[in-house]
Jmol script that loads the backbone (N, CA, C; Angstrom):
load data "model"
ATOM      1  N   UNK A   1       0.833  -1.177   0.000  1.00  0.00           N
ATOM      2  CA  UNK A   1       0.000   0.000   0.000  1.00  0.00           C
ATOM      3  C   UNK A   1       0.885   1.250   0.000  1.00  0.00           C
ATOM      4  N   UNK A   2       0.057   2.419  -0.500  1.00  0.00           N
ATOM      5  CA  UNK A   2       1.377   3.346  -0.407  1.00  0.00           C
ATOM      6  C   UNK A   2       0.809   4.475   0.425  1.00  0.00           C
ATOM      7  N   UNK A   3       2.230   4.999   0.409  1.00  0.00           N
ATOM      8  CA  UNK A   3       2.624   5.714   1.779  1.00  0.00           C
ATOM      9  C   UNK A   3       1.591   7.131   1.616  1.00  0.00           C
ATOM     10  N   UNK A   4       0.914   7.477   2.404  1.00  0.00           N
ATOM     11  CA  UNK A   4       0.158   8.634   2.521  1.00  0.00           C
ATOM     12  C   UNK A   4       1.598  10.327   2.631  1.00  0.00           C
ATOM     13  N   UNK A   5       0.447  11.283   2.116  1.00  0.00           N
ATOM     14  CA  UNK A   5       2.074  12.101   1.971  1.00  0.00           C
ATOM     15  C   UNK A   5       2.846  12.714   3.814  1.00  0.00           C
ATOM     16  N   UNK A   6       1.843  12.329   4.317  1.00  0.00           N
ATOM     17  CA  UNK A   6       2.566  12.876   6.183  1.00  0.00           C
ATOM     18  C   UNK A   6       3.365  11.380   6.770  1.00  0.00           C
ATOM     19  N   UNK A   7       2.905  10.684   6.016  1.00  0.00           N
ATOM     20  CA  UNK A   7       3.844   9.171   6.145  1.00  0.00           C
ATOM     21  C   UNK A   7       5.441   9.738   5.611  1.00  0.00           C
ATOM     22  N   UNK A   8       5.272   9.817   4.268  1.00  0.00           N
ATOM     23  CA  UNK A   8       6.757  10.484   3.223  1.00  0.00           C
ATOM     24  C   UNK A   8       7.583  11.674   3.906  1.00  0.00           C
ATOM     25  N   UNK A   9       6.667  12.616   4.157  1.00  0.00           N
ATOM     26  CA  UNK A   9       6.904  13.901   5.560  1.00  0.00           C
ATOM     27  C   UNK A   9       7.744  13.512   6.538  1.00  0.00           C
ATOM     28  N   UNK A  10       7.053  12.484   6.887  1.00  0.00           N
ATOM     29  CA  UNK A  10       7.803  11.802   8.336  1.00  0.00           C
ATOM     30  C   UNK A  10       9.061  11.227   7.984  1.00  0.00           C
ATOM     31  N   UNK A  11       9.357  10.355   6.919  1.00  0.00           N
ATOM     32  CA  UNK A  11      10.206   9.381   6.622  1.00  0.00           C
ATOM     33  C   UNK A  11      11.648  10.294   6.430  1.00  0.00           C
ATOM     34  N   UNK A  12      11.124  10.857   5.682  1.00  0.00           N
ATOM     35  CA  UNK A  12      12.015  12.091   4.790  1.00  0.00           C
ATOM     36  C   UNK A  12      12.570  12.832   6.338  1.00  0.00           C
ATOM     37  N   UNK A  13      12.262  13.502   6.996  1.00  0.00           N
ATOM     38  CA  UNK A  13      12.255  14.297   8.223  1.00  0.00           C
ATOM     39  C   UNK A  13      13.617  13.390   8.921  1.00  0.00           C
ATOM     40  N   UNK A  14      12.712  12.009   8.941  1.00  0.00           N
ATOM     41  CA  UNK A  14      13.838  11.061  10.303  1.00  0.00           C
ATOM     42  C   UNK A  14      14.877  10.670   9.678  1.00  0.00           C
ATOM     43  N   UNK A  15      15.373  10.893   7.913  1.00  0.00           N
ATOM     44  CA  UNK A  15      16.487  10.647   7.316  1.00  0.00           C
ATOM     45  C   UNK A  15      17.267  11.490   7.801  1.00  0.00           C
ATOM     46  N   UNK A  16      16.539  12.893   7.393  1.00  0.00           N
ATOM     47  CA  UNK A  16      17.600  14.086   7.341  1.00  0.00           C
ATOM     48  C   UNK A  16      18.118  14.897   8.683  1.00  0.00           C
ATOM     49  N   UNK A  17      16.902  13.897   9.938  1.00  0.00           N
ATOM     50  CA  UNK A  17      17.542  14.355  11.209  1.00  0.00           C
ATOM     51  C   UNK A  17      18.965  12.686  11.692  1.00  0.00           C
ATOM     52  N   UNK A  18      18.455  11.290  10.894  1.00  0.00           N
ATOM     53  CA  UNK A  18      19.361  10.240  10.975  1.00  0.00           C
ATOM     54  C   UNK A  18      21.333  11.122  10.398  1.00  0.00           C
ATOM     55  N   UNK A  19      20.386  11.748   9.603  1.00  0.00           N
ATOM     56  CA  UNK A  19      22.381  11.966   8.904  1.00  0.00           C
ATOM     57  C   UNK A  19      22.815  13.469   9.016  1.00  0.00           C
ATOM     58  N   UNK A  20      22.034  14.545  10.119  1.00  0.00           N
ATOM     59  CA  UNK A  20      22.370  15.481  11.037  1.00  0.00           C
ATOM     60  C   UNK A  20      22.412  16.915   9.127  1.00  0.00           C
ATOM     61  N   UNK A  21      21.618  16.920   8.955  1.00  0.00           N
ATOM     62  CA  UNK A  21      21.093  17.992   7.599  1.00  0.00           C
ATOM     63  C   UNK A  21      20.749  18.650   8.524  1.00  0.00           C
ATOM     64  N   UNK A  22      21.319  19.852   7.930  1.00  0.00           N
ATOM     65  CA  UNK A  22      20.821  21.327   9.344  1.00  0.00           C
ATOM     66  C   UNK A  22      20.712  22.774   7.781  1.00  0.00           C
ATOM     67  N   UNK A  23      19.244  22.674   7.907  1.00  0.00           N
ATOM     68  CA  UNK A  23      18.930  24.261   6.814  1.00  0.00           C
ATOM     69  C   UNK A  23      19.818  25.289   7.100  1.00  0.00           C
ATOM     70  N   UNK A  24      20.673  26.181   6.204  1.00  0.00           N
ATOM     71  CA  UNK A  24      20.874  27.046   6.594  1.00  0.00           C
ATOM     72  C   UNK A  24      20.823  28.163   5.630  1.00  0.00           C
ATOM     73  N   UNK A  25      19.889  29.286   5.756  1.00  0.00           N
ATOM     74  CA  UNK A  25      19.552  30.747   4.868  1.00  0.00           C
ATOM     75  C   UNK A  25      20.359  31.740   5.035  1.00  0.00           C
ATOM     76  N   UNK A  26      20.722  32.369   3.869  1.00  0.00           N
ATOM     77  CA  UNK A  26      21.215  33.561   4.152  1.00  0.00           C
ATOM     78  C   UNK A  26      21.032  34.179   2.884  1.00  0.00           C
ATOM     79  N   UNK A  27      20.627  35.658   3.247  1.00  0.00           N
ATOM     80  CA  UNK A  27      20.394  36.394   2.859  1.00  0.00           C
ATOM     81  C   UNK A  27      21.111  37.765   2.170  1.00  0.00           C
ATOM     82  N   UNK A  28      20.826  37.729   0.392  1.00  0.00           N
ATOM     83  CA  UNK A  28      21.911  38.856   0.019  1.00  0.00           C
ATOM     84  C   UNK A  28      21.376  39.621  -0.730  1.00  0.00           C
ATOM     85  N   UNK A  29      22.256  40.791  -1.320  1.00  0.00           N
ATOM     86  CA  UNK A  29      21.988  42.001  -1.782  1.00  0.00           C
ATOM     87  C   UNK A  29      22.079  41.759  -3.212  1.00  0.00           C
ATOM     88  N   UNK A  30      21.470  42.451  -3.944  1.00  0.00           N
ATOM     89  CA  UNK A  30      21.165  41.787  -5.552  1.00  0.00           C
ATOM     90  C   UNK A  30      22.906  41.971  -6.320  1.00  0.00           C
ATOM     91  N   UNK A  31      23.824  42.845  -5.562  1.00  0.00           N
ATOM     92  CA  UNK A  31      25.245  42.819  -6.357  1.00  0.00           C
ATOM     93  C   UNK A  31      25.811  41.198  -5.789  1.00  0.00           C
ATOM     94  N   UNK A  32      25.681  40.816  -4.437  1.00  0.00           N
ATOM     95  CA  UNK A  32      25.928  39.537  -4.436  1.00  0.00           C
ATOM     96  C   UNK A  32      25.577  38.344  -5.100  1.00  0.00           C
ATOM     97  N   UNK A  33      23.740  38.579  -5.530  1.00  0.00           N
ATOM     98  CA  UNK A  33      23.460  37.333  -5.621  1.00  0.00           C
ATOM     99  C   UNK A  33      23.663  37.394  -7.526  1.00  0.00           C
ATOM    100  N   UNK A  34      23.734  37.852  -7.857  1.00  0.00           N
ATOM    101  CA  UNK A  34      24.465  38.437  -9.692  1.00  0.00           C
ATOM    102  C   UNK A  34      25.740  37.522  -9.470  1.00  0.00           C
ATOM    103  N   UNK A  35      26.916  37.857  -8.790  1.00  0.00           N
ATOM    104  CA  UNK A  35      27.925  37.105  -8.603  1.00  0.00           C
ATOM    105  C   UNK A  35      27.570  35.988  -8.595  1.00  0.00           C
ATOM    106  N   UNK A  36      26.560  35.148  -7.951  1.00  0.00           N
ATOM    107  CA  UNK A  36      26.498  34.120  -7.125  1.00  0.00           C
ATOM    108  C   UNK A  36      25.964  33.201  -8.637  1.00  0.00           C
ATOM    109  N   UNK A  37      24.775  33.845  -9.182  1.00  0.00           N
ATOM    110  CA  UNK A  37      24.374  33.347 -10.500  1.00  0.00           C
ATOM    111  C   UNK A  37      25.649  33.321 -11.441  1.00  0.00           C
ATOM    112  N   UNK A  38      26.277  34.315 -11.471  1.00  0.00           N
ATOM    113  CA  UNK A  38      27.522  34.259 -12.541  1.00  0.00           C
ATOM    114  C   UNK A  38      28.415  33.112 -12.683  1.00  0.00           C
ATOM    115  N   UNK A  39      28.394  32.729 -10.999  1.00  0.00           N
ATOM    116  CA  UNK A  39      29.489  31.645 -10.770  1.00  0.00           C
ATOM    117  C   UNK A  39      28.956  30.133 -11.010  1.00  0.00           C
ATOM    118  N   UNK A  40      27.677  30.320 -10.363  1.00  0.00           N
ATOM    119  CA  UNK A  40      26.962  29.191 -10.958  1.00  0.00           C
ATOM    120  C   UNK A  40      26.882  28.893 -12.565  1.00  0.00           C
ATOM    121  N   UNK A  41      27.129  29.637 -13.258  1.00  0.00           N
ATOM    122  CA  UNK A  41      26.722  29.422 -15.155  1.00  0.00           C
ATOM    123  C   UNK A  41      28.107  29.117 -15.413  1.00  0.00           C
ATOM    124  N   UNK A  42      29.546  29.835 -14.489  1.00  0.00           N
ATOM    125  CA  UNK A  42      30.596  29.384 -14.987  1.00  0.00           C
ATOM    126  C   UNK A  42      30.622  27.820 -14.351  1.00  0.00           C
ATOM    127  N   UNK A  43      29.744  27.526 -13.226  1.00  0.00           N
ATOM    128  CA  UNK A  43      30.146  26.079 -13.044  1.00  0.00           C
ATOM    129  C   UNK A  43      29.114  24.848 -13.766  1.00  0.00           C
ATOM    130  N   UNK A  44      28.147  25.487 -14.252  1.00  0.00           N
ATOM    131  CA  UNK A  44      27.141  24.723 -14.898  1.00  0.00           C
ATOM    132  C   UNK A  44      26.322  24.425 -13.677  1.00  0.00           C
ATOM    133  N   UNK A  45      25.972  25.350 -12.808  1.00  0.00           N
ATOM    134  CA  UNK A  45      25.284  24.765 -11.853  1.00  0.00           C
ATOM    135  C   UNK A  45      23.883  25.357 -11.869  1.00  0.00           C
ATOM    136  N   UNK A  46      22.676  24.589 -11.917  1.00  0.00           N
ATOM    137  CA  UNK A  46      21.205  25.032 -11.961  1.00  0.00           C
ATOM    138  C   UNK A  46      20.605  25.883 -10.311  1.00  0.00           C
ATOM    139  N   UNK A  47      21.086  24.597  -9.471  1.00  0.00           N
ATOM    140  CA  UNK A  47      20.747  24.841  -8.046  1.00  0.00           C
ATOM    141  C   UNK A  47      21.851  25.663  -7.064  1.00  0.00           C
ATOM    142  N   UNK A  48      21.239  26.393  -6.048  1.00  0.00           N
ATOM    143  CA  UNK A  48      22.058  27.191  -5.339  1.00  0.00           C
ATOM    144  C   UNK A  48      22.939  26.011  -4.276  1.00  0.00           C
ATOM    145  N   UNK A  49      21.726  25.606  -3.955  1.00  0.00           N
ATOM    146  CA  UNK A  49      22.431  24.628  -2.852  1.00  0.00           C
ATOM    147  C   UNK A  49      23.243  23.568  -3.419  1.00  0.00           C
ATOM    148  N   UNK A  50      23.439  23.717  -4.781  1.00  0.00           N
ATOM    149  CA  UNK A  50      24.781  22.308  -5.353  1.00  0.00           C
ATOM    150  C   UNK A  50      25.762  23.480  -5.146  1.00  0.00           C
ATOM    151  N   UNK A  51      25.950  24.764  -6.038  1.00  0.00           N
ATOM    152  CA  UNK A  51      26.911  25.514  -5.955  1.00  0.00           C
ATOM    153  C   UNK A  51      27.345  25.670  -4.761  1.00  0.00           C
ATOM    154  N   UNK A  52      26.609  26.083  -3.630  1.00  0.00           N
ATOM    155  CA  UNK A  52      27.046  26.554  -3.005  1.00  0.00           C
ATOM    156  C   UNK A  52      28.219  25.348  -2.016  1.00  0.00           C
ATOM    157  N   UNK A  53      27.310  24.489  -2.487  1.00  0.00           N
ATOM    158  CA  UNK A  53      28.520  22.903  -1.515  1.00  0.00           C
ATOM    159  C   UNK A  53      29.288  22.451  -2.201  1.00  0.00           C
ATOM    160  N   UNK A  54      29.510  22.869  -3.579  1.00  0.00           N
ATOM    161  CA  UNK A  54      30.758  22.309  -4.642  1.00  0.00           C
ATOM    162  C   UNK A  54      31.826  23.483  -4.156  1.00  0.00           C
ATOM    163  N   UNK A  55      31.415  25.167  -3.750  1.00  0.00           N
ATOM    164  CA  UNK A  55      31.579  26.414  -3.259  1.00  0.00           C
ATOM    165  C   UNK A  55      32.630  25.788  -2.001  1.00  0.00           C
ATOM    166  N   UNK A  56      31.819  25.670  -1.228  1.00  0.00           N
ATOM    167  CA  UNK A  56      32.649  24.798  -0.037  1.00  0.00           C
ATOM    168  C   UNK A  56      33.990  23.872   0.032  1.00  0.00           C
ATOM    169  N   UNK A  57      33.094  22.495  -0.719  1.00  0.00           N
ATOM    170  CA  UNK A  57      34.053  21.190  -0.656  1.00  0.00           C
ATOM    171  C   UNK A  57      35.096  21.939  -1.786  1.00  0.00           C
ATOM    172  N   UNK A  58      35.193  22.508  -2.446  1.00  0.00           N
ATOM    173  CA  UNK A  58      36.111  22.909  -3.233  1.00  0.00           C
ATOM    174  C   UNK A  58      37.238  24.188  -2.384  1.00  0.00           C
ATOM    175  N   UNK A  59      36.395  24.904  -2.061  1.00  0.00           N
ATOM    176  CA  UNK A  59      37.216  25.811  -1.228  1.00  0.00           C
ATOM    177  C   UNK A  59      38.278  25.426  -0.410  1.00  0.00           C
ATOM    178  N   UNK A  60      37.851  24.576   0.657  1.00  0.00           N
ATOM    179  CA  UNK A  60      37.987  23.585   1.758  1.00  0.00           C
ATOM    180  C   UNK A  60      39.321  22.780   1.571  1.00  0.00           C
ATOM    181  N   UNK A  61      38.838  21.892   0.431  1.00  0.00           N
ATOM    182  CA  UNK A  61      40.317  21.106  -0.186  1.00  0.00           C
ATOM    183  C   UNK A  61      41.357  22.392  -0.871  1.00  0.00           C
ATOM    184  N   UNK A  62      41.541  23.419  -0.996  1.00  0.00           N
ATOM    185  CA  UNK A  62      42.425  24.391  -0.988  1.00  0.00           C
ATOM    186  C   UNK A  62      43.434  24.420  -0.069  1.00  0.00           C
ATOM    187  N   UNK A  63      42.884  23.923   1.180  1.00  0.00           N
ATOM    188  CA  UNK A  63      43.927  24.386   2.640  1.00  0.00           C
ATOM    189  C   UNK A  63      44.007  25.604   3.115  1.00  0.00           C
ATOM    190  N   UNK A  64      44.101  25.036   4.353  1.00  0.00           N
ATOM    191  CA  UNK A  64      44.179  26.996   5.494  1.00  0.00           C
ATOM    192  C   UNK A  64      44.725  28.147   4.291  1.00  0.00           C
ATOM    193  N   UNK A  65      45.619  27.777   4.031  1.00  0.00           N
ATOM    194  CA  UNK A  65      46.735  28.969   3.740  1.00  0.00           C
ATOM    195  C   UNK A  65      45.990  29.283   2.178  1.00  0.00           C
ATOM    196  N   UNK A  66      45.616  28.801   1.415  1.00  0.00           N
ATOM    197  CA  UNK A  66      44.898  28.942  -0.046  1.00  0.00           C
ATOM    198  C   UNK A  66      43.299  29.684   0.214  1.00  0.00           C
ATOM    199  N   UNK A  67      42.769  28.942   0.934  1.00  0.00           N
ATOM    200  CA  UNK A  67      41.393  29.196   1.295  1.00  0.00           C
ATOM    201  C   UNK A  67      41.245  30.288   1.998  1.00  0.00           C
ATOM    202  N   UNK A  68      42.457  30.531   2.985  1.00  0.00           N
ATOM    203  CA  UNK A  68      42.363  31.484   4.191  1.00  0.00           C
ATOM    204  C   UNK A  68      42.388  32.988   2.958  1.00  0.00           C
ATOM    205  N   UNK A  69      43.612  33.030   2.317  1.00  0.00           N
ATOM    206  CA  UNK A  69      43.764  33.886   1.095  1.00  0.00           C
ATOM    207  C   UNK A  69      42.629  34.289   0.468  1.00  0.00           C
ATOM    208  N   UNK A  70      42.212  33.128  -0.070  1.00  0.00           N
ATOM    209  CA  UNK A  70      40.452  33.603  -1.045  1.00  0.00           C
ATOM    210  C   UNK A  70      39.353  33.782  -0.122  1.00  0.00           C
ATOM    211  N   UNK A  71      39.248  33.894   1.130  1.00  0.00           N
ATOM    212  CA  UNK A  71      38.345  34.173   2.024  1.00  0.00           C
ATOM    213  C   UNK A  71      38.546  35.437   2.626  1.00  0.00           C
ATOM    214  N   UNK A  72      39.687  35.665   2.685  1.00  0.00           N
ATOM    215  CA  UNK A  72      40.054  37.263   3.344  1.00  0.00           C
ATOM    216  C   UNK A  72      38.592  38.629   2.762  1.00  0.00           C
ATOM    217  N   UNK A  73      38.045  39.048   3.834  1.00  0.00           N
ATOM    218  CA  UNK A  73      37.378  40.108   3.543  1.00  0.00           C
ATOM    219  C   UNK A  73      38.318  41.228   2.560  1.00  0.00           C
ATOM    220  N   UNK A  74      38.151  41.772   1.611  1.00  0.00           N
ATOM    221  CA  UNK A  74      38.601  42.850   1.186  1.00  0.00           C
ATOM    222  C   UNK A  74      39.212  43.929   1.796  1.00  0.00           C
ATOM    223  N   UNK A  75      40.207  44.373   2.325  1.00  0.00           N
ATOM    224  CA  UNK A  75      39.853  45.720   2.779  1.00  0.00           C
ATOM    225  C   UNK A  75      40.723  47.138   1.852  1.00  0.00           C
ATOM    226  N   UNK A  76      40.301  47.908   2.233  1.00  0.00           N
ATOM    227  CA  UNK A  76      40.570  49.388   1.441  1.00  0.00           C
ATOM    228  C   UNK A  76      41.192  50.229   2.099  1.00  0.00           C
ATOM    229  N   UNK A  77      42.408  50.575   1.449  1.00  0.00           N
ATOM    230  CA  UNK A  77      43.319  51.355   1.658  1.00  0.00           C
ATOM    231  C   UNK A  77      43.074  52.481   1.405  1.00  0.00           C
ATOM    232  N   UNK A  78      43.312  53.816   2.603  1.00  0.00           N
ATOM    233  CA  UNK A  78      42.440  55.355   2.689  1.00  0.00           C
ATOM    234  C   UNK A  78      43.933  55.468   2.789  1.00  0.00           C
ATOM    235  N   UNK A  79      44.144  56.346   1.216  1.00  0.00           N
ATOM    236  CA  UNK A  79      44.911  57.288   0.927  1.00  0.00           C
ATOM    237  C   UNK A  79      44.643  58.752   0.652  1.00  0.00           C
ATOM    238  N   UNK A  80      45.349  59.269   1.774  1.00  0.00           N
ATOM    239  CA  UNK A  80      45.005  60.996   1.402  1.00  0.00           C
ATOM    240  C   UNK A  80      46.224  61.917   0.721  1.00  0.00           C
ATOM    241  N   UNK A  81      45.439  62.667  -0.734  1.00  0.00           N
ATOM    242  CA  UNK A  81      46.557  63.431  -0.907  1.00  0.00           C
ATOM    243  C   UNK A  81      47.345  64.172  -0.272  1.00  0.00           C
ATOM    244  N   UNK A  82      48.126  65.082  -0.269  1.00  0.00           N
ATOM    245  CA  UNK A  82      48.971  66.257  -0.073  1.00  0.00           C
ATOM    246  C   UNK A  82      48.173  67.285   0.578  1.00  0.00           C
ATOM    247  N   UNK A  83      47.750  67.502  -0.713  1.00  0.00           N
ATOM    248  CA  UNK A  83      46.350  68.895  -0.427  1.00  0.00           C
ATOM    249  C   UNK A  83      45.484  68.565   0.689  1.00  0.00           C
ATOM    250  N   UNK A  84      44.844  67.600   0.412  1.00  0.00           N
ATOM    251  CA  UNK A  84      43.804  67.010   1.734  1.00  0.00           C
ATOM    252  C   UNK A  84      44.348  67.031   3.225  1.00  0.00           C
ATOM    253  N   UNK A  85      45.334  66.171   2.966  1.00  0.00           N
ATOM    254  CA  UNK A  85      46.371  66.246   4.648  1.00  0.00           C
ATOM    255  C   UNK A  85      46.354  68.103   5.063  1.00  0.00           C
ATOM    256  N   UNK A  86      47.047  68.573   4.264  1.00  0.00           N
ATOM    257  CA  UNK A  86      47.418  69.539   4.783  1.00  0.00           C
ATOM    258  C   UNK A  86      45.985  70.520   5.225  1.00  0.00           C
ATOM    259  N   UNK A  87      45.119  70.794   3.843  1.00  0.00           N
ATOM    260  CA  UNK A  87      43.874  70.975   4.406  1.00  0.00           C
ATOM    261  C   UNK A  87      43.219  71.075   5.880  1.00  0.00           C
ATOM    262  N   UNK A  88      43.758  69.547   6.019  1.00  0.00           N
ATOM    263  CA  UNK A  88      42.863  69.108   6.897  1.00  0.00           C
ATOM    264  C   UNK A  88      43.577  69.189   8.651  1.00  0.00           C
ATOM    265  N   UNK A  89      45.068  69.226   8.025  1.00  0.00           N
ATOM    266  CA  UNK A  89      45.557  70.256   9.440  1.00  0.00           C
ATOM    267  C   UNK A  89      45.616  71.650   9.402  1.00  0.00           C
ATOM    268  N   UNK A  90      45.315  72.310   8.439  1.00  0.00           N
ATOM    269  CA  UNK A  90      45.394  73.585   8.661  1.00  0.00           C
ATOM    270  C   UNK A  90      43.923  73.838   9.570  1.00  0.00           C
ATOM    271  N   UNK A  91      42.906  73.260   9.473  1.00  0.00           N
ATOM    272  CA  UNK A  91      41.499  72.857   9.855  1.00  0.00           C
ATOM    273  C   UNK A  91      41.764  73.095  10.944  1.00  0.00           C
ATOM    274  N   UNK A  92      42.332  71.873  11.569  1.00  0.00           N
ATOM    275  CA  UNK A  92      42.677  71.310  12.634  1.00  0.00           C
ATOM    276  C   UNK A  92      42.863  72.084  13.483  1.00  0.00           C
ATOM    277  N   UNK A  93      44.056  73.022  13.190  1.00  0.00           N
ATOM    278  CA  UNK A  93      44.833  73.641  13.848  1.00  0.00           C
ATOM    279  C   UNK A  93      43.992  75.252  14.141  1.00  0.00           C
ATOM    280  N   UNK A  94      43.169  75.715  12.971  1.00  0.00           N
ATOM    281  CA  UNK A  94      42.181  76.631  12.986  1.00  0.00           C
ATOM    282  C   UNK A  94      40.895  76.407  14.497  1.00  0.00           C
ATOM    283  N   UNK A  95      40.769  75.434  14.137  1.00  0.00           N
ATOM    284  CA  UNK A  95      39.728  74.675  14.970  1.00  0.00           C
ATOM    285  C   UNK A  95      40.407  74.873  16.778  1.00  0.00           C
ATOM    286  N   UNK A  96      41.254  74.458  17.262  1.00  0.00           N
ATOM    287  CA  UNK A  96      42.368  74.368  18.405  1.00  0.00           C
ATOM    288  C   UNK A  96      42.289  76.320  18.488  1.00  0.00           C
ATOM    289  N   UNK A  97      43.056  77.052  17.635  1.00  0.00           N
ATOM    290  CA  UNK A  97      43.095  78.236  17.817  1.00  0.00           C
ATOM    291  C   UNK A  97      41.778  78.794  18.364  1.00  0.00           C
ATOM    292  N   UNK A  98      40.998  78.481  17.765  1.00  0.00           N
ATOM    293  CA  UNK A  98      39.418  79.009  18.130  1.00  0.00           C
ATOM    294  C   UNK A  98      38.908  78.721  19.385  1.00  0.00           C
ATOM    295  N   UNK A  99      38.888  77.128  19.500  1.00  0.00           N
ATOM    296  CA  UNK A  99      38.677  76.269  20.901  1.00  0.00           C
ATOM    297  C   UNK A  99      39.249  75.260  21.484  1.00  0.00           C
ATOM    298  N   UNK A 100      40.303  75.996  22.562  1.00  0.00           N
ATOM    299  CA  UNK A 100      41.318  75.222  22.841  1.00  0.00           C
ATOM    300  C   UNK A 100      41.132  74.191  23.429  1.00  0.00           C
ATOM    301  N   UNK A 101      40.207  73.920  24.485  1.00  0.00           N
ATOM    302  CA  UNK A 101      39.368  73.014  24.637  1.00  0.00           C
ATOM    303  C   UNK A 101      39.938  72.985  26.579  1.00  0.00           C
ATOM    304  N   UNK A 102      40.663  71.911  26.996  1.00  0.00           N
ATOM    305  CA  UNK A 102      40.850  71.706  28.271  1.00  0.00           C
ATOM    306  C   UNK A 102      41.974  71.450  28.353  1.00  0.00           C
ATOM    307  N   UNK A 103      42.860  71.577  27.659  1.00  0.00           N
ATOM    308  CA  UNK A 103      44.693  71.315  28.131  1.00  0.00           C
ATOM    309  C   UNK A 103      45.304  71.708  26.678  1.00  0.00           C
TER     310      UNK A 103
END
end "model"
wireframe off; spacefill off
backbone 0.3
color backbone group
C-alpha cells in the first residue's frame, strides 16, 4: 500500500535528522546574488544549494593557507593626498586656535 504524503513527511524528516542535515539561509543584496548566479553558469550549476557545496568542498580542499587567502574580507586602503592632509591640518589647527578646549 502506499505511503500517505505525512507518512513520506515523516520518513524524509527522520532521514535528514538520521544523517544530522541542518537548513541554513542567508540572505543577500542583488550585487551579491548576480555574482552568485555568474558563478553558478561558470560552473554549470542550476541549483544554489549544489553551488554553493561544490563552493565549499572545493574551497575547503584548498587548505588553510589557499582558502584562508580567497576568504580574506577585502579591505581598502584610505589614501590621502597632499592637499587634503594639509587641508585638513590647517582645519585642525584653525579649529584648536578658536577652541582650545581643556589642556
Amino acid at each position: 500500500m502506499a505511503r500517505s504524503q505525512a507518512e513520506r513527511t515523516a520518513l524524509s524528516e527522520a532521514k535528514k535528522k538520521a544523517a544530522g542535515e541542518e537548513e541554513l539561509r542567508h540572505k543577500v543584496r542583488p550585487g551579491t546574488k548576480a555574482m552568485l548566479e555568474e558563478l553558478m553558469a561558470w560552473g554549470d550549476h542550476t541549483s544554489v544549494t549544489e553551488a554553493i557545496q561544490h563552493m565549499i568542498i572545493n574551497t575547503h580542499a584548498l587548505g588553510r593557507e589557499k582558502a584562508g587567502a580567497l576568504l580574506a574580507a577585502p579591505r581598502h586602503e584610505i589614501q590621502l593626498s597632499e592637499s587634503v592632509a594639509r587641508r585638513f591640518e590647517e582645519e585642525s589647527r584653525r579649529e584648536l586656535r578658536r577652541d582650545p578646549g581643556d589642556g
